[in-house]
C-alpha positions as YAML, in Angstrom:
chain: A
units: angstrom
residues:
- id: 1
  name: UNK
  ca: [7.30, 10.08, 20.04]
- id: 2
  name: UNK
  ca: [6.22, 6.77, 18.10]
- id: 3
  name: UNK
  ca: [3.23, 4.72, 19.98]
- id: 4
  name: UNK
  ca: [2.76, 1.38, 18.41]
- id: 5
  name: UNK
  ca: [5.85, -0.87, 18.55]
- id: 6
  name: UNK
  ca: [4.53, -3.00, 15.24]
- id: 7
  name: UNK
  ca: [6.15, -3.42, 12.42]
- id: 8
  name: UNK
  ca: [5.54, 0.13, 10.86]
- id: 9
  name: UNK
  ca: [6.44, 1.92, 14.60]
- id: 10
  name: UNK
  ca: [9.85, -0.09, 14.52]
- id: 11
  name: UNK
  ca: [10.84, 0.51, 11.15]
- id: 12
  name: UNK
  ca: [10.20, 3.71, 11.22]
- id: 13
  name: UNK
  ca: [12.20, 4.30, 15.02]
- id: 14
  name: UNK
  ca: [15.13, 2.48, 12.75]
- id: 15
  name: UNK
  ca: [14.52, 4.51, 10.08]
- id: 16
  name: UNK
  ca: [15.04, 8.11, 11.65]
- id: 17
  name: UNK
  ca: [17.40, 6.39, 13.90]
- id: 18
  name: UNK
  ca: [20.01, 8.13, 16.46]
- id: 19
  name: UNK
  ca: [17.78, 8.01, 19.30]
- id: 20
  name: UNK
  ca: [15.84, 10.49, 18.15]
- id: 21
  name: UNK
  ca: [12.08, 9.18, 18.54]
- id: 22
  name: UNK
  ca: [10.79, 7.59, 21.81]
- id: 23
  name: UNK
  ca: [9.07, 4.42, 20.65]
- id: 24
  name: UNK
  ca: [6.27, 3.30, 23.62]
- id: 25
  name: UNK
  ca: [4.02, 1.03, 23.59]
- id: 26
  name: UNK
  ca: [-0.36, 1.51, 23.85]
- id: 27
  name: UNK
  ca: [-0.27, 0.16, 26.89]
- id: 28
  name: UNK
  ca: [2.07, 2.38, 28.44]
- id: 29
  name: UNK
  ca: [1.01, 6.02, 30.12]
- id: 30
  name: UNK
  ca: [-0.44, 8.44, 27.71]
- id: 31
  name: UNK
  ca: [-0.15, 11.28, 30.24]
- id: 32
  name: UNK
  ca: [2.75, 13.24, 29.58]
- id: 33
  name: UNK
  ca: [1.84, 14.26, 26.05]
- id: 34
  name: UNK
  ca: [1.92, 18.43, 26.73]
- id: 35
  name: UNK
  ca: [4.16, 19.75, 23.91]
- id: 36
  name: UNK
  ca: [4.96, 16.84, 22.25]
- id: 37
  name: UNK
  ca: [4.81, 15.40, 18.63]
- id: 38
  name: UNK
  ca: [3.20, 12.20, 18.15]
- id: 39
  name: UNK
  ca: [2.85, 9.42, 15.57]
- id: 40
  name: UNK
  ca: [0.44, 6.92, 16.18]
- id: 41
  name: UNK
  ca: [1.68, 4.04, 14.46]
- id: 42
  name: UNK
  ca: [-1.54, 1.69, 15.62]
- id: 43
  name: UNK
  ca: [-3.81, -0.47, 13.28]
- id: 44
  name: UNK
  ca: [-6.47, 1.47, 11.71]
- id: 45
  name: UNK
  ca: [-9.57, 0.52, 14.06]
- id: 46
  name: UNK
  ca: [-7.79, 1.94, 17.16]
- id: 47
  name: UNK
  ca: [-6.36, 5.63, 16.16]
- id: 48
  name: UNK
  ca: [-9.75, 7.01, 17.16]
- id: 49
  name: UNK
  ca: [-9.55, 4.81, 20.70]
- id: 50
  name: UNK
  ca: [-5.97, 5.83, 21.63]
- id: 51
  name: UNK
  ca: [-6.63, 9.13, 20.21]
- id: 52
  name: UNK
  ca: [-9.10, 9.43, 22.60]
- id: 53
  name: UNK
  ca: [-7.72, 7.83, 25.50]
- id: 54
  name: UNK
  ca: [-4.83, 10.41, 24.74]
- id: 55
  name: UNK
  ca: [-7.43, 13.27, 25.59]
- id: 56
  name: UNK
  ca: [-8.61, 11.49, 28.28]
- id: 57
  name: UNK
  ca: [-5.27, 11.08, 30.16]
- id: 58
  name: UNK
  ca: [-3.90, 14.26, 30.36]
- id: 59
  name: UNK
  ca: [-2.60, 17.75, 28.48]
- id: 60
  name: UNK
  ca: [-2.72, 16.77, 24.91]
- id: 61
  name: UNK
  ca: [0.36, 16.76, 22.38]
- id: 62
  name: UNK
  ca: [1.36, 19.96, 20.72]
- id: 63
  name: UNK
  ca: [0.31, 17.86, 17.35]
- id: 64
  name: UNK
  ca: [-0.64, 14.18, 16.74]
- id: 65
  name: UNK
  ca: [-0.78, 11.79, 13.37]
- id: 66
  name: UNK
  ca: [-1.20, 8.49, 12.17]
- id: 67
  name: UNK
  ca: [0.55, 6.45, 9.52]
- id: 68
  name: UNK
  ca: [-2.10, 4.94, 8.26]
- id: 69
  name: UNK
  ca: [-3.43, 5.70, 4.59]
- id: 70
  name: UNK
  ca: [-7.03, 5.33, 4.65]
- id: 71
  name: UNK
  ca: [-8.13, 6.56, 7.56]
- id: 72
  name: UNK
  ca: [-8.81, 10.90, 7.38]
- id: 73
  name: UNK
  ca: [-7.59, 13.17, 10.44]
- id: 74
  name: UNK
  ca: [-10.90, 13.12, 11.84]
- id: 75
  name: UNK
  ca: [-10.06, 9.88, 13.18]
- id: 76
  name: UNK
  ca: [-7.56, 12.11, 15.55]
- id: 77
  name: UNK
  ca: [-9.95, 14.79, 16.91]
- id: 78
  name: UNK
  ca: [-10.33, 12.98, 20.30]
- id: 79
  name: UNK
  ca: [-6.89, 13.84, 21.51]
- id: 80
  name: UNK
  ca: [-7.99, 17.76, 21.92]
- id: 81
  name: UNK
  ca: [-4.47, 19.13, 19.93]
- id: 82
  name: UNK
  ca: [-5.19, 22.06, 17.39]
- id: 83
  name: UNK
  ca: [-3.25, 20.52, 14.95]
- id: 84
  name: UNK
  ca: [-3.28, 17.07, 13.04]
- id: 85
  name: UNK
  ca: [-1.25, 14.62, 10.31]
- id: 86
  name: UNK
  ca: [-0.70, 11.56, 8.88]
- id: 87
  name: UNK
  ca: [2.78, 10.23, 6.81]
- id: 88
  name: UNK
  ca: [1.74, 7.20, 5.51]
- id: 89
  name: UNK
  ca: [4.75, 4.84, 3.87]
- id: 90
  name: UNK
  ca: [3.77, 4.03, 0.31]
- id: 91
  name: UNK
  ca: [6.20, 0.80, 1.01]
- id: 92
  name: UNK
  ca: [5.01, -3.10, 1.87]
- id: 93
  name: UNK
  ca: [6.28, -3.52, 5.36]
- id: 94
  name: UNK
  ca: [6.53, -7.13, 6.45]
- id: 95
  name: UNK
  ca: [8.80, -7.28, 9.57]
- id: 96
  name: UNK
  ca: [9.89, -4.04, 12.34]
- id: 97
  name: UNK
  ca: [13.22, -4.01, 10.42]
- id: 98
  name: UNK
  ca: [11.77, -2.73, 6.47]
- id: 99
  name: UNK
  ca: [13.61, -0.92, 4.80]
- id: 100
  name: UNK
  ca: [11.82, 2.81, 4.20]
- id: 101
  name: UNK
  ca: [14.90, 4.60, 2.60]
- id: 102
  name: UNK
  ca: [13.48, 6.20, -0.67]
- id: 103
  name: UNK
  ca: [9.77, 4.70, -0.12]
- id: 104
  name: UNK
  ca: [7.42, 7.74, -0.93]
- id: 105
  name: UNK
  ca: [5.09, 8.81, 2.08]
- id: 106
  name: UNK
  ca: [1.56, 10.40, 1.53]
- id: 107
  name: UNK
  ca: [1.49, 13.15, 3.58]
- id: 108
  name: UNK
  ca: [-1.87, 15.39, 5.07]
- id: 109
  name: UNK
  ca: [-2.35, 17.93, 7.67]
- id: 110
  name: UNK
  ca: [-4.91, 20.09, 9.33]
- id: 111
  name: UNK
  ca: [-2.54, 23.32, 8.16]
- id: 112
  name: UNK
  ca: [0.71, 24.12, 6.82]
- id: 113
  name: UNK
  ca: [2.31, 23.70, 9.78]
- id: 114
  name: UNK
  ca: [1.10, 20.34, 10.43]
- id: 115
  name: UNK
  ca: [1.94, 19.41, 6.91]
- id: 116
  name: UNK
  ca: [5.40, 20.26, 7.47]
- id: 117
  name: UNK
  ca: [5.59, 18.43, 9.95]
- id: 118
  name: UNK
  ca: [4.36, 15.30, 8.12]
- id: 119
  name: UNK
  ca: [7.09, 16.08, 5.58]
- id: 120
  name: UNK
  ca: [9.84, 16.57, 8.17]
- id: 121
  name: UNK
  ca: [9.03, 12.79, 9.74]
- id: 122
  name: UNK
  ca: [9.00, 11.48, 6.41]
- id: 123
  name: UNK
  ca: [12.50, 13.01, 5.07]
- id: 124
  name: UNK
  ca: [13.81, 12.24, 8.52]
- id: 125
  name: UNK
  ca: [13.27, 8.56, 7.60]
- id: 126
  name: UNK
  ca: [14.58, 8.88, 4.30]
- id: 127
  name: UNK
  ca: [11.23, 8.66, 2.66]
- id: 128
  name: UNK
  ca: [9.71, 11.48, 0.07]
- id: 129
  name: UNK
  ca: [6.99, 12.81, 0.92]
- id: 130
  name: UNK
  ca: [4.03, 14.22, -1.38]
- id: 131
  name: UNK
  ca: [0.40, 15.30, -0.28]
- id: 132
  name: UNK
  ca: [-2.96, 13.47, -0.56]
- id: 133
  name: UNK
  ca: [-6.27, 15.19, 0.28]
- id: 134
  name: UNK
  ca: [-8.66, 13.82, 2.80]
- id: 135
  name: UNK
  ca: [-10.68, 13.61, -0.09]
- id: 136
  name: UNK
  ca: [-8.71, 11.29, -1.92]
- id: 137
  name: UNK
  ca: [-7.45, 9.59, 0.47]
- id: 138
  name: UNK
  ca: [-9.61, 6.40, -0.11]
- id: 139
  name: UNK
  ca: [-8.76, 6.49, -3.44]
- id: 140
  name: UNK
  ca: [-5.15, 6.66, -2.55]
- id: 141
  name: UNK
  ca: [-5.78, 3.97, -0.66]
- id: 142
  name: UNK
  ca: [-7.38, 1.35, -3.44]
- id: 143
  name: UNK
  ca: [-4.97, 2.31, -5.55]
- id: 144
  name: UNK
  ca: [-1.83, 1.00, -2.95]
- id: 145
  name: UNK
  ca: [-4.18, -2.22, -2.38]
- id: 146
  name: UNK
  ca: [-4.34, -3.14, -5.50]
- id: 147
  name: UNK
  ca: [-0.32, -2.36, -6.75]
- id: 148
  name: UNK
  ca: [0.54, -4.36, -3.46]
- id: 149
  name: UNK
  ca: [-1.57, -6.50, -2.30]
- id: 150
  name: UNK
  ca: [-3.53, -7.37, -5.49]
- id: 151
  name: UNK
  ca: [-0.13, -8.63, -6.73]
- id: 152
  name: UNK
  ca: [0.26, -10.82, -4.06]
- id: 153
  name: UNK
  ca: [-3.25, -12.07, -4.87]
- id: 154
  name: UNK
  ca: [-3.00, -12.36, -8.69]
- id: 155
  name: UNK
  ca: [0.70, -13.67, -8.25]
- id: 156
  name: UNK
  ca: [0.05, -16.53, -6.08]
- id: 157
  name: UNK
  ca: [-2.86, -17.64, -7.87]
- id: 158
  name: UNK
  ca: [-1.06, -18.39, -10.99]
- id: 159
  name: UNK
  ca: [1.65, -20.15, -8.61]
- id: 160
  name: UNK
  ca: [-1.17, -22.28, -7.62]
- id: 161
  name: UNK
  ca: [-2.46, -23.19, -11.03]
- id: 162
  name: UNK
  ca: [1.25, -23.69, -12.14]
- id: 163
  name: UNK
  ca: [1.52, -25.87, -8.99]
- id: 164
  name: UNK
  ca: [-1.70, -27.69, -9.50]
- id: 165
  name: UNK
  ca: [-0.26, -29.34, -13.04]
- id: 166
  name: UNK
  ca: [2.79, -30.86, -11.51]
- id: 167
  name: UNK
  ca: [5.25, -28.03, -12.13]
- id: 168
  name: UNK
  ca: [7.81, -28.46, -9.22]
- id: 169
  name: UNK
  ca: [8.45, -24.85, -7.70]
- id: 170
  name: UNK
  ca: [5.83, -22.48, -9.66]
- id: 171
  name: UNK
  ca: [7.22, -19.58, -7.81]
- id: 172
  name: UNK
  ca: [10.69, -19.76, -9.32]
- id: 173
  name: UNK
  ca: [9.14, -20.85, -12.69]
- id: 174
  name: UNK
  ca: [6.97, -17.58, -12.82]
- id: 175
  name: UNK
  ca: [9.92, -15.48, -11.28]
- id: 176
  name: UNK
  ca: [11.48, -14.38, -14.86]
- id: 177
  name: UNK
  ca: [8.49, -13.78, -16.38]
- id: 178
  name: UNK
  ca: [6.77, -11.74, -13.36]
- id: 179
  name: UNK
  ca: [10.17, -9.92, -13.03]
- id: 180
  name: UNK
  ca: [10.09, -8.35, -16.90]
- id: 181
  name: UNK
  ca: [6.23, -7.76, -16.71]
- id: 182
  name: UNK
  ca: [7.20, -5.12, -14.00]
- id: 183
  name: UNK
  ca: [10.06, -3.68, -15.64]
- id: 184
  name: UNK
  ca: [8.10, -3.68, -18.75]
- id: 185
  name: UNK
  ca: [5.10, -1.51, -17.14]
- id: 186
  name: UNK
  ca: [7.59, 0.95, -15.12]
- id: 187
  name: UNK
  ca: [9.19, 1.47, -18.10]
- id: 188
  name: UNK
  ca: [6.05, 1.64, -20.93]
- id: 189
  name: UNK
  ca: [2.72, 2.14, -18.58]
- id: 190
  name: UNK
  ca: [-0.03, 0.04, -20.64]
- id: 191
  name: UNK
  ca: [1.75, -0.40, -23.94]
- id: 192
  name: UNK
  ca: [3.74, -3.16, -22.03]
- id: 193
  name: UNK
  ca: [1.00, -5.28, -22.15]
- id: 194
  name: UNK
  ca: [1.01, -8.33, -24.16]
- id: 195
  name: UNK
  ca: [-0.82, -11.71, -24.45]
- id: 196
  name: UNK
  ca: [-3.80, -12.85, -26.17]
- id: 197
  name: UNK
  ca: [-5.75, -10.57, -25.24]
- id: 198
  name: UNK
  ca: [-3.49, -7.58, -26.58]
- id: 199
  name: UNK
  ca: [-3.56, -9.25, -29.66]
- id: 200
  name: UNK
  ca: [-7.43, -10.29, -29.57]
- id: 201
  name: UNK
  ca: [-6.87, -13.98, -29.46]
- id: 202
  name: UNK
  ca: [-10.48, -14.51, -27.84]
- id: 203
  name: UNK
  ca: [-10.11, -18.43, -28.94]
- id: 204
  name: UNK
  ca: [-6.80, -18.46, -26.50]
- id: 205
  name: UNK
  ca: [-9.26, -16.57, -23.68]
- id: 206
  name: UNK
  ca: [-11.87, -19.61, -24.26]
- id: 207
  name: UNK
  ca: [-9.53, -22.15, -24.07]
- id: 208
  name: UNK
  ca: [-8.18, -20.26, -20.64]
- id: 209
  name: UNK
  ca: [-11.72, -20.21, -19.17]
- id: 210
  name: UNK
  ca: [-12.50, -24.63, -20.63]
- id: 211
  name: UNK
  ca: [-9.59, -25.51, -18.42]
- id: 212
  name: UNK
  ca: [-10.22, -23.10, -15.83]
- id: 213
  name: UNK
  ca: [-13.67, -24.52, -15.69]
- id: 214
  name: UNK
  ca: [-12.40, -28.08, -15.64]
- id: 215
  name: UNK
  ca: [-9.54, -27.62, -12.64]
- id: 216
  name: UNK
  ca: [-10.66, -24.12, -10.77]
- id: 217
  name: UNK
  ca: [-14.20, -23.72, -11.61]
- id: 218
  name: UNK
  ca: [-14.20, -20.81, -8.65]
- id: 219
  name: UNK
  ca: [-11.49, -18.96, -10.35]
- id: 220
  name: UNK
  ca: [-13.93, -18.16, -13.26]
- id: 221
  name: UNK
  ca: [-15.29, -14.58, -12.27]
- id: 222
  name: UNK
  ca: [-11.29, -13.67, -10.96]
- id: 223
  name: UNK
  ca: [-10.30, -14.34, -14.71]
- id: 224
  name: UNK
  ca: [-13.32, -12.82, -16.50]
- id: 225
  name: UNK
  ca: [-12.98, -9.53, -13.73]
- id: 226
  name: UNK
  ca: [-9.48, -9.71, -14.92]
- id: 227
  name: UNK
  ca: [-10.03, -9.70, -18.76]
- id: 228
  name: UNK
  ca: [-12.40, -7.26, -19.20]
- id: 229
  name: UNK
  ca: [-10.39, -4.98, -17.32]
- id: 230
  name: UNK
  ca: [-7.62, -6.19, -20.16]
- id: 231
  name: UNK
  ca: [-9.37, -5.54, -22.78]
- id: 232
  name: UNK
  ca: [-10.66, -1.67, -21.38]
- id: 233
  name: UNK
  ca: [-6.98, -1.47, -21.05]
- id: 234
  name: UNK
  ca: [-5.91, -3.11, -24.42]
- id: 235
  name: UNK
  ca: [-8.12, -0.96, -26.47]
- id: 236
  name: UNK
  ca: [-6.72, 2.38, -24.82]
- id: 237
  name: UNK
  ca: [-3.60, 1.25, -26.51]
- id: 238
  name: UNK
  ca: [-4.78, 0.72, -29.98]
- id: 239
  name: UNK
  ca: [-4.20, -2.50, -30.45]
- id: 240
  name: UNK
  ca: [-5.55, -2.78, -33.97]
- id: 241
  name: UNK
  ca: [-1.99, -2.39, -35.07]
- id: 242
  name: UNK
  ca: [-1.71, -6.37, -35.17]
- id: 243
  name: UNK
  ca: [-1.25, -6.88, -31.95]
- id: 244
  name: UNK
  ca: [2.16, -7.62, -30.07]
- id: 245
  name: UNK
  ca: [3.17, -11.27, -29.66]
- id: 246
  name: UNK
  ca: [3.13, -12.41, -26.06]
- id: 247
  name: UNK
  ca: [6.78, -13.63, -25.96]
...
């Protein structure tokens, strides 16, 4: 059983399809749990309240887990079942109708056989599943934030600057460029990266941060967060080679 008809909760009802999953909402009853498997596909702040109010209501579920990827098992202790798990889809999920097939899913439990169970769910919806440790499971965390959502971030700030000079639809301008960078990084890790400074054109970076200064004054410590993190990653790669030309 699925509680949490949101975007995640649908998609993933879709995903392992046939029927097979009750989908129910939080405000439905949470008493007749005994024996059951359940997901709670809920935001963050309220696994530990319906977790809870599963406890409260009734026998509890023969196991219970969450699909979230930051928050630990703990979060599920109030529901009084032995066992515990999360399968969290490594995927950008925008709508109740995403697409999981081939997404991977971090997977934890409280034992092995909670663990396979997380790994069942997750092949079940055509995701592959591999294991994160509570321990690490902030870290796994950051690190989805910022290949997701940091990309959104970064991305539509240079639309924005494009936009801000009078170039009609930055989005489809940047497209191409955006596109290869990705490829380029999948493909080569670091030694994809290119620009100035790659090639330790610091004059190019000054003249970046002038107009910056001049048009997006705020933008300032985003860039200079942004290039020093460049240039850690730049001189990994040896760049004293001569650098590689940005285009």
């Amino acid at each position: 059983m699925i509680i949490g008809p949101g975007r995640v909760g649908r998609s993933l009802a879709a995903a392992i399809g046939d029927g097979r999953v009750e989908l129910r909402g939080r405000a439905e009853g949470l008493g007749d749990l005994a024996g059951r498997i359940v997901l709670l596909c809920v935001p963050d702040g309220a696994i530990a309240r319906v977790s809870e109010q599963i406890g409260a209501a009734g026998e509890s579920p023969a196991l219970i887990g969450h699909t979230s990827g930051a928050t630990g098992l703990d979060a599920l202790s109030g529901a009084g079942t032995e066992g515990s798990f999360s399968a969290h889809p490594l995927q950008t999920v925008p709508d109740g109708k995403t697409d999981l097939a081939g997404c991977p899913a971090a997977i934890a439990g409280s034992g092995p056989a909670a663990l396979e169970v997380a790994a069942r769910i997750a092949k079940s919806a055509g995701m592959k599943p591999f294991e994160v440790s509570e321990a690490d499971r902030a870290t796994y965390h950051a690190a989805a934030s910022i290949a997701s959502n940091f990309l959104v971030t970064l991305e539509q700030t240079a639309a924005e600057l494009m936009g801000g000079i009078a170039v009609e639809n930055p989005r489809e301008v940047l497209e191409p460029l955006v596109r290869r960078s990705l490829d380029n990084w999948l493909a080569r890790g670091p030694e994809a990266l290119t620009g100035p400074i790659a090639r330790g054109d610091e004059a190019t970076v000054e003249a970046h941060r002038r107009a910056l200064s001049e048009q997006r004054p705020e933008l300032i410590p985003f860039y200079d967060a942004l290039a020093d993190r460049t240039r850690e990653i730049a001189g990994n790669e040896a760049v004293a080679e001569g650098g590689r030309p940005w285009r």
